[in-house]
C-alpha positions as CSV (number, residue, x, y, z in Angstrom):
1,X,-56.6,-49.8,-48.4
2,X,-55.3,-53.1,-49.7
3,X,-51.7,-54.0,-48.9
4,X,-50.9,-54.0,-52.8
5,X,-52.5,-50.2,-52.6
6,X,-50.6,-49.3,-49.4
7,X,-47.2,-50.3,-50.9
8,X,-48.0,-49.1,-53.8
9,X,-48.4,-45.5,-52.1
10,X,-45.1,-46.3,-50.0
11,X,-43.1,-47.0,-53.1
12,X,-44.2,-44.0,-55.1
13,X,-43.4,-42.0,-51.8
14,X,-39.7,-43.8,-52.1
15,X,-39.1,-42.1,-55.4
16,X,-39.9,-38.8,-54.2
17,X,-37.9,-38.8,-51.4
18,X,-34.6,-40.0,-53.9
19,X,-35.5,-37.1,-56.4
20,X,-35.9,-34.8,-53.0
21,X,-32.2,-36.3,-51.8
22,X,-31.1,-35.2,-54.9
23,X,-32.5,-31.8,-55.7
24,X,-31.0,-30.8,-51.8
25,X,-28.3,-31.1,-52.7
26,X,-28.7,-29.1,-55.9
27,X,-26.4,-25.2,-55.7
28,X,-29.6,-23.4,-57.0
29,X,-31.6,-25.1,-54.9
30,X,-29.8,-24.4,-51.6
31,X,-29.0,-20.6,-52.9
32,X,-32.9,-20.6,-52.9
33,X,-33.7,-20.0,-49.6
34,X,-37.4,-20.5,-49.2
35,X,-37.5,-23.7,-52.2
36,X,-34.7,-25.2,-50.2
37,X,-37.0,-25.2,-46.8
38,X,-39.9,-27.1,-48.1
39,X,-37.9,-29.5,-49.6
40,X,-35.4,-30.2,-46.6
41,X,-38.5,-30.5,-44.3
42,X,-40.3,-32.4,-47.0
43,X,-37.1,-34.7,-47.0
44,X,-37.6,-35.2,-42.8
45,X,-40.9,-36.2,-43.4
46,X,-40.5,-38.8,-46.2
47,X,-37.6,-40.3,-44.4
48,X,-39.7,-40.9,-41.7
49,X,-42.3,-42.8,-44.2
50,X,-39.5,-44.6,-46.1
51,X,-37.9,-46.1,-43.2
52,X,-41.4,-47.8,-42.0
53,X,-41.7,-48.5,-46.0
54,X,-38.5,-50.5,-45.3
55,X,-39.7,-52.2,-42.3
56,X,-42.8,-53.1,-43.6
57,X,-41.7,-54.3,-46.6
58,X,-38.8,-56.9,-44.7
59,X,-41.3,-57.9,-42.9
60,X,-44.2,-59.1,-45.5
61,X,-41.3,-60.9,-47.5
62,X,-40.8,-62.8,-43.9
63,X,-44.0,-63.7,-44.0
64,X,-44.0,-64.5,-48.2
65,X,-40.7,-66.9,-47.2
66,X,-42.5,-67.8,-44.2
67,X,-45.2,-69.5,-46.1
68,X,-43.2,-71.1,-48.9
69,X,-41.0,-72.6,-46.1
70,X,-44.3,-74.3,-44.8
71,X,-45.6,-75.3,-47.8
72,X,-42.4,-77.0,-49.0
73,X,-40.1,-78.3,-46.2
74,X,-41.6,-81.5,-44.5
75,X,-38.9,-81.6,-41.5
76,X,-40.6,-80.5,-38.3
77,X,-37.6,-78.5,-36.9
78,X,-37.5,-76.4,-40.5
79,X,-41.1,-76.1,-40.1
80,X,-41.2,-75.1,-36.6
81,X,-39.3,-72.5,-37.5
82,X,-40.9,-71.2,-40.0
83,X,-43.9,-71.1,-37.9
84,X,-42.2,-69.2,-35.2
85,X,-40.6,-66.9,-38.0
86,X,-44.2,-66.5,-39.5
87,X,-46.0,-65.8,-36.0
88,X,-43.8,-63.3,-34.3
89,X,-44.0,-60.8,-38.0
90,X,-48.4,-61.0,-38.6
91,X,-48.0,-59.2,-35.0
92,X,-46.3,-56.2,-36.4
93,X,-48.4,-55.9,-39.5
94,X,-51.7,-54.0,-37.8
95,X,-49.0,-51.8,-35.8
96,X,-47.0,-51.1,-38.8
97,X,-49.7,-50.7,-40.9
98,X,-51.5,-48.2,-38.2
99,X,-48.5,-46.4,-38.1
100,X,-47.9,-45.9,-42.0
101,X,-51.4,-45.1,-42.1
102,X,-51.0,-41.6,-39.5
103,X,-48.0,-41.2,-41.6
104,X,-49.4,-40.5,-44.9
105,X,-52.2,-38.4,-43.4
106,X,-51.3,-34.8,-44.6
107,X,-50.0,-33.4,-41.5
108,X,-50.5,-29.7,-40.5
109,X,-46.9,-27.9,-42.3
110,X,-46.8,-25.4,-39.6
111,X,-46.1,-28.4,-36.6
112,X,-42.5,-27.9,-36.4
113,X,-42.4,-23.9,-36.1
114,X,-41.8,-22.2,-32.7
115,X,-44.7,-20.9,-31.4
116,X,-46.2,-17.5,-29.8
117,X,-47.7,-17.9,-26.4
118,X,-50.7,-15.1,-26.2
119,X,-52.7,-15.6,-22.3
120,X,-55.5,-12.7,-21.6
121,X,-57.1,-12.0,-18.6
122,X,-61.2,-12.0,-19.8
123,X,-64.6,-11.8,-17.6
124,X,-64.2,-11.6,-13.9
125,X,-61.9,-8.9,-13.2
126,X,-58.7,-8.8,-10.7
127,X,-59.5,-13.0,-10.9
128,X,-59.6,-13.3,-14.4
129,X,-56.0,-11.8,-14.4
130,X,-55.0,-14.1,-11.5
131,X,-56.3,-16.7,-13.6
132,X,-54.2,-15.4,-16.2
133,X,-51.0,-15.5,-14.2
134,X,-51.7,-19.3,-12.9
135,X,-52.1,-20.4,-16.2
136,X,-49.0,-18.5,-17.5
137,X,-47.3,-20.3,-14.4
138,X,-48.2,-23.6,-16.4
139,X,-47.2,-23.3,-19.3
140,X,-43.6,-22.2,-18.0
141,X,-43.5,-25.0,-15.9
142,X,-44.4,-27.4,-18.9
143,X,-42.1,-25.8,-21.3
144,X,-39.1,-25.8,-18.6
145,X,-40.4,-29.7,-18.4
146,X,-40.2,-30.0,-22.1
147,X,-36.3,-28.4,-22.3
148,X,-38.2,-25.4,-24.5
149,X,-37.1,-21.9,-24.4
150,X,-39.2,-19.4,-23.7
151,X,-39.3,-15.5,-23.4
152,X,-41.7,-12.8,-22.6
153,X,-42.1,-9.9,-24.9
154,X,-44.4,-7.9,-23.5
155,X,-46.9,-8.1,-20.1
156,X,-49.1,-5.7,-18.7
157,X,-49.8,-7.3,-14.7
158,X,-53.1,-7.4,-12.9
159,X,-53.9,-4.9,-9.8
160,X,-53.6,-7.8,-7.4
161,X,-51.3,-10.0,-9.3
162,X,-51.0,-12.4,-12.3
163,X,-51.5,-11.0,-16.2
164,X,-54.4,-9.1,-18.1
165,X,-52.3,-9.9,-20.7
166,X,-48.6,-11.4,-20.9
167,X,-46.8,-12.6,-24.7
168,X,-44.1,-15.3,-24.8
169,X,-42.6,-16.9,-27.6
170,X,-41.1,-20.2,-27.1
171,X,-38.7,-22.1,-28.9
172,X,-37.8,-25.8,-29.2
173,X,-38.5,-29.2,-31.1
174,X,-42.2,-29.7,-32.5
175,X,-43.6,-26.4,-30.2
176,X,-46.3,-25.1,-32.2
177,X,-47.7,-28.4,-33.3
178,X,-48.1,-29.3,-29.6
179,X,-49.3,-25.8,-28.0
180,X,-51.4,-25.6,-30.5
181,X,-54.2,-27.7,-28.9
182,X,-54.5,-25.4,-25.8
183,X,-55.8,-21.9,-28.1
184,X,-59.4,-21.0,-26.7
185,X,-61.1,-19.7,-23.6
186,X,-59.7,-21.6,-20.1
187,X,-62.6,-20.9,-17.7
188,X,-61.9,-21.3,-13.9
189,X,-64.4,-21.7,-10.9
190,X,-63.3,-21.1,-7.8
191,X,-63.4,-18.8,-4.2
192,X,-61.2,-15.7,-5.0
193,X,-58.8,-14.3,-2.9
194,X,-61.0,-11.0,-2.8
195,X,-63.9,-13.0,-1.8
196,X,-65.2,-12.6,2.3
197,X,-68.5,-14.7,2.0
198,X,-66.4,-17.7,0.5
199,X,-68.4,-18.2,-2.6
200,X,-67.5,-20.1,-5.9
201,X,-66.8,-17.9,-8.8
202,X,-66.4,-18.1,-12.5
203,X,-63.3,-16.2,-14.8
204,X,-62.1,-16.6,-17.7
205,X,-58.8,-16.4,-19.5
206,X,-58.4,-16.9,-23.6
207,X,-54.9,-18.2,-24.4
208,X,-53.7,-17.8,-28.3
209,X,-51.2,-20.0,-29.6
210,X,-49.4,-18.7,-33.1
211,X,-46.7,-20.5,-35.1
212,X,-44.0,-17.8,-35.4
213,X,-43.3,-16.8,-39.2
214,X,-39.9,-17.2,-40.9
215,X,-38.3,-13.7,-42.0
216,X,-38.5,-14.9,-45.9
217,X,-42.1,-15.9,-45.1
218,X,-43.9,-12.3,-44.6
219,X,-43.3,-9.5,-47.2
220,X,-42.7,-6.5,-44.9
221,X,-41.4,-2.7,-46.1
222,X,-39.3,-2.1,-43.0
223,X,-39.3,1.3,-44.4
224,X,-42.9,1.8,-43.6
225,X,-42.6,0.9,-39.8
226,X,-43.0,3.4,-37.4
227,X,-41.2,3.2,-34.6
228,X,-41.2,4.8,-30.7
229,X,-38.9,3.9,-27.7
230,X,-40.0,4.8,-24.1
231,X,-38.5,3.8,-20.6
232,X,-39.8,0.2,-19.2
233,X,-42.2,0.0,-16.2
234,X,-41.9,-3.1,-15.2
235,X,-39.4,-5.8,-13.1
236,X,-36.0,-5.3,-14.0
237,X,-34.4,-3.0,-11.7
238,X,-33.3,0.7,-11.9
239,X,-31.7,0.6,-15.3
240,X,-34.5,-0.7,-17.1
241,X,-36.3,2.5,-15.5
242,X,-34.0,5.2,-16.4
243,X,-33.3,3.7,-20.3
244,X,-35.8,4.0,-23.7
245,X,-35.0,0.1,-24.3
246,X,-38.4,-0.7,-24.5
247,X,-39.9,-0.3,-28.5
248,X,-43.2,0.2,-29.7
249,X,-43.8,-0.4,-33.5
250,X,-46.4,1.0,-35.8
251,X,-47.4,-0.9,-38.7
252,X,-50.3,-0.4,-41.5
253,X,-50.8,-4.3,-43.2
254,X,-53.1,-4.9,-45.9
255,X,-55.2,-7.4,-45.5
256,X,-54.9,-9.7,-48.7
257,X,-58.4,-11.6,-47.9
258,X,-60.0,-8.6,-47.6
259,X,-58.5,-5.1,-48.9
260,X,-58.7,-4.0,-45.2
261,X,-56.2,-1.9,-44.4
262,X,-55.3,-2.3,-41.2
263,X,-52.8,-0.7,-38.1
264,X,-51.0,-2.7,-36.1
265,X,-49.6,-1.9,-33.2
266,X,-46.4,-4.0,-31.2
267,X,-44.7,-3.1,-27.6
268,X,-41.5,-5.3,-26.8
269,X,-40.1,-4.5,-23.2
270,X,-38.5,-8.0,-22.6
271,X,-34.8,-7.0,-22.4
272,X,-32.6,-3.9,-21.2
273,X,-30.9,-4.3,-25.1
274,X,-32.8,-1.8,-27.4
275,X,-31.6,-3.8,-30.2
276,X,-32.4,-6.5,-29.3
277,X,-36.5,-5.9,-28.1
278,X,-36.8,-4.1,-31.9
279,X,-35.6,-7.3,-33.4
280,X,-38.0,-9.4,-31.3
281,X,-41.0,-6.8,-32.2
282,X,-40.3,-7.5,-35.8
283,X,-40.5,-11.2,-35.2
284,X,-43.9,-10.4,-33.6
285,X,-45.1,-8.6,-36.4
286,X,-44.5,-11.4,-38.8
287,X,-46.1,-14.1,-37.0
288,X,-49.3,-11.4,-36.8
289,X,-48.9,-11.0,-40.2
290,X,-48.5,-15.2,-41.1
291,X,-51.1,-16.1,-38.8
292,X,-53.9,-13.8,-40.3
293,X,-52.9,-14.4,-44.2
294,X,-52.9,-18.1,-43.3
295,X,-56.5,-17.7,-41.3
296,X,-58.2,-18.9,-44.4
297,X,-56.3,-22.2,-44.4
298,X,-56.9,-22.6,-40.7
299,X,-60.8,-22.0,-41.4
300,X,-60.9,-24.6,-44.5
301,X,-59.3,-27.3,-41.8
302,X,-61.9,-25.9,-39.1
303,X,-64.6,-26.4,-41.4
304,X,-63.9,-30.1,-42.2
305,X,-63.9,-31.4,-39.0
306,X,-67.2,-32.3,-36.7
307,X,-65.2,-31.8,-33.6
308,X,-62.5,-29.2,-33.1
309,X,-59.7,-30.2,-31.2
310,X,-56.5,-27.8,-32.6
311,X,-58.2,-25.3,-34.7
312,X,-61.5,-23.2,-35.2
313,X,-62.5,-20.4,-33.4
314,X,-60.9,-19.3,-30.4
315,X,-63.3,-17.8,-28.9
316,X,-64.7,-21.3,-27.8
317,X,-64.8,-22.2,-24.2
318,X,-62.0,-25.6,-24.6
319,X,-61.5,-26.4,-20.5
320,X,-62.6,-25.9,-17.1
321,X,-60.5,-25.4,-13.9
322,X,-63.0,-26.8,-11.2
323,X,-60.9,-25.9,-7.6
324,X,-63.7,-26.7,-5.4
325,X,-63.5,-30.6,-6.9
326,X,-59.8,-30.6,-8.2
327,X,-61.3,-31.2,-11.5
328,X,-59.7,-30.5,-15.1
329,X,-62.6,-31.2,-18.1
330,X,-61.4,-30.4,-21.0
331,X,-64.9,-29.7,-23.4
332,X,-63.6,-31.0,-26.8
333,X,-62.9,-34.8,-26.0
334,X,-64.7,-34.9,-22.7
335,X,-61.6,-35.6,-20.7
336,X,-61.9,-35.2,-16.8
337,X,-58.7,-35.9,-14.6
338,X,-58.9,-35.0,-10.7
339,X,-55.7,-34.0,-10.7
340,X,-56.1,-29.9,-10.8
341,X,-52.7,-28.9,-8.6
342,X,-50.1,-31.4,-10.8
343,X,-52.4,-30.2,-13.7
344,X,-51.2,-26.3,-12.6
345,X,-47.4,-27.4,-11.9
346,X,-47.4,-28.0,-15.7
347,X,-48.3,-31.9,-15.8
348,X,-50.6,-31.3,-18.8
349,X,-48.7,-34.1,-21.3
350,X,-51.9,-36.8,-20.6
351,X,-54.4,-34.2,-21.6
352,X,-52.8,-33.4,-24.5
353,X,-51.5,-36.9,-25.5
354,X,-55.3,-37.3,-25.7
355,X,-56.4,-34.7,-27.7
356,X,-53.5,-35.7,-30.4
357,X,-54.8,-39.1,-30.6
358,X,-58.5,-37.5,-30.8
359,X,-57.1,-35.6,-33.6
360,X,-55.1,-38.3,-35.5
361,X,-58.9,-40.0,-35.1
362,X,-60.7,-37.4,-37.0
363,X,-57.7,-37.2,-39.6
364,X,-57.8,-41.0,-40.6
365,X,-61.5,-40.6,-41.0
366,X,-61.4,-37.5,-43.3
367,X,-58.6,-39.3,-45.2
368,X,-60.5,-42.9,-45.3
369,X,-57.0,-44.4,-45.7
């Protein structure tokens, strides 16, 4: 794209962003709850392009001035200058330009949302769920890292330890459009703890990462929810024993993609408040809800790219936990780091730094900006 086409783009994206400042501030537009939401985070995202828009237009009229100075002005201070002046702005153009370009690549809408945190243990038994609980270890330890909230809602604990299943949300700035890289099937080699003749062996955990679904999002008849409480078996002490806080919640969804009608069913034990775990098994059922209706949308993205890095199925093996080597390979981008107990503490930024840039990659390509 020409620099005539790229500001063109930049300047038509300007006068969206002024009608956008406008109609936010509109009464019927705020009163509208779910118009007024696309348009304020449309708004964040065009302010980010019109202040580079600003930048890079300031500095190709440096450049313009640059020139005419040059051509002009015979005094060798001016021209020096001028020079100088011309020299130190063509070094921003390829990064500005770089940078406008990721910028107008569509991004994925659902980025910003909070996310649910789904880990299951899979093959390999008592391992696979100590697996489970190691890697449930890490993400804690990256979210605490990242200042994000997050919260079990429901986990059902191995035999000898760790998860055959445990479900999280987790709240904070831009969670869902980073987890969202780490959905698929983490396999681990390594001696188990059950193991007396010290051989290597091979688990496997699947780990699910759902953007959580706004309340005006989801059409649900509250009406038609069944709903159970029963007494909490897990940590929390005597009172969580002895009270019905924990909720289970029956639910039969239609599936608009294809007729199917199906049952869902949703346990929240997380807190001692009653209240409060049937408020938090609603939220559940919405993002179950969002994240199948939108599974067509997720494929048509899947489909496009030759390499999937944040979407597709999730069924596909995406890393391997090599203890034996302290290895980390993650399968996607071929990345190998030998730095397997940092990696567990929740130092998993560089691996995923790497699979965003992979990504951005594949999106300028698609986009042929």
């Amino acid at each position: 794209m020409s620099d005539n086409k790229l500001l063109e783009k930049l300047e038509s994206l300007s006068l969206r962003f002024q009608e956008i400042s406008t109609l936010i501030t509109d009464p019927d537009v705020i009163n509208d709850r779910k118009r007024f939401a696309k348009l304020t985070k449309e708004y964040s995202d065009l302010e980010k392009i019109d202040n580079v828009r600003k930048r890079y237009t300031r500095v190709l009229q440096n450049i313009r001035e640059a020139k005419e100075i040059l051509n002009k002005e015979n005094d060798p201070e001016m021209r020096e200058m001028a020079k100088e002046e011309l020299d130190s702005n063509q070094v921003q153009i390829p990064q500005i330009e770089e940078e406008v370009k990721l910028l107008l690549v569509p991004t994925d809408p659902q980025d910003d949302r909070n996310a649910i945190l789904e880990i299951r243990g899979g093959t390999g038994g008592d391992e696979a769920a100590l697996f489970a609980g190691d890697l449930f270890r890490m993400y804690a330890k990256y979210c605490e890292a990242k200042g994000w909230k997050l919260e079990i809602s429901s986990a059902s604990e191995g035999p000898s330890g760790g998860f055959k299943e445990i479900i999280c949300s987790v709240s904070g700035q831009k969670v869902y459009g980073t987890l969202k890289y780490e959905s698929g099937v983490h396999r681990v080699q390594r001696v188990p703890i059950t193991e007396t003749q010290g051989r290597v062996h091979t688990s496997a955990a699947s780990v699910a990462i759902l953007p959580e679904a706004e309340p005006f999002e989801v059409e649900i008849n509250e009406g038609e929810i069944r709903w159970d409480t029963f007494r909490s078996s897990g940590a929390g002490g005597q009172n969580v024993n002895k009270v019905e806080s924990g909720v289970r919640l029956r639910y039969n969804w239609k599936n608009p993609n294809t007729g199917e009608v199906e049952e869902i069913l949703i346990e929240c034990t997380e807190t001692r408040d009653q209240p409060k775990n049937k408020e938090r098994a609603l939220s559940r059922l919405r993002t179950f809800i969002y994240d199948k209706e939108h599974q067509k949308y997720i494929d048509a993205i899947a489909s496009k790219r030759k390499t999937m890095v944040s979407t597709g199925d999730r069924s596909a093996k995406i890393r391997t936990y090599n203890y034996p080597q302290g290895r980390i390979t993650d399968h996607r981008i071929n990345y190998t780091v030998y730095n397997l107990p940092a990696f567990m503490d929740g130092d998993i930024q560089d691996c995923i730094d790497h699979l965003i840039i992979a990504e951005n990659a594949e999106r300028l390509k698609e986009s042929e900006i």
